[in-house]
N, C-alpha and C positions, 0 to 999 in steps of 0.2 A: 484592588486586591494586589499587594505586592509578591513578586514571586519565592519571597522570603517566608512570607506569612504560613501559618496552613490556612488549608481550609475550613477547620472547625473555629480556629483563634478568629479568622474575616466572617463567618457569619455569626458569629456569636457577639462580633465587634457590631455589629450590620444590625443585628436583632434589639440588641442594650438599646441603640441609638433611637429604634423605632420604638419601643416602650417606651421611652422617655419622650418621645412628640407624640405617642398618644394622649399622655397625661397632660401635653402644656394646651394651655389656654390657648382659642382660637383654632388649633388644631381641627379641618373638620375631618381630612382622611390622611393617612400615609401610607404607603407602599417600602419595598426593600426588595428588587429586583437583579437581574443578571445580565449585562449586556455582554452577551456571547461573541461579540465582533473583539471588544477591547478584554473580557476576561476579568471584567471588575462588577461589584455591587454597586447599583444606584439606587440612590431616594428618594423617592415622590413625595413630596407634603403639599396639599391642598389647603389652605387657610381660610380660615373666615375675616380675617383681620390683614393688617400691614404686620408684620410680625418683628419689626425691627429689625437690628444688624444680626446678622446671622451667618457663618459661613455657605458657602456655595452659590450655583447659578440661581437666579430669579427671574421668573417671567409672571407675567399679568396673562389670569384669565379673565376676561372679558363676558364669557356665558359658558354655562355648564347645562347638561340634558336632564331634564328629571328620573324618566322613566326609569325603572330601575333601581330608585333610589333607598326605596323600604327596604328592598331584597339585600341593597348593601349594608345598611344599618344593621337587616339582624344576623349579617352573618357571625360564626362563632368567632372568638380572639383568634390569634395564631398560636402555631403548637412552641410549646414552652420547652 
């Protein structure tokens, strides 16, 4: 988030970005969070696939927990 931006223009930038990695293929979860230390929006994407070139960091998850995991599926979309 630059301190130029507002705030409604970075998360509505933040929001766009996560609708549209809901809809793409392989996608299995993503998030759009706030790290309070730095003052900027991050983005979580969870994949099912190699997702090709894509801007930002990549890391390899190795194993993920189940439990929990129905509860995440039904929760509601995010507020629009």
């Amino acid at each position: 988030m630059h301190s130029d931006d507002g705030l409604d223009d970075a998360l509505a930038a933040g929001l766009r970005a996560v609708r549209w990695l809901r809809a793409a293929d392989g996608v299995h979860s993503t998030a759009l969070a706030v790290d309070a230390q730095r003052w900027e929006f991050v983005q979580f994407t969870l994949w099912t696939q190699d997702p090709g070139e894509i801007d930002g960091t990549r890391y390899e998850v190795l194993h993920t927990s189940v439990p929990g995991l129905a509860d995440l599926a039904a929760a509601p979309p995010p507020v629009e």
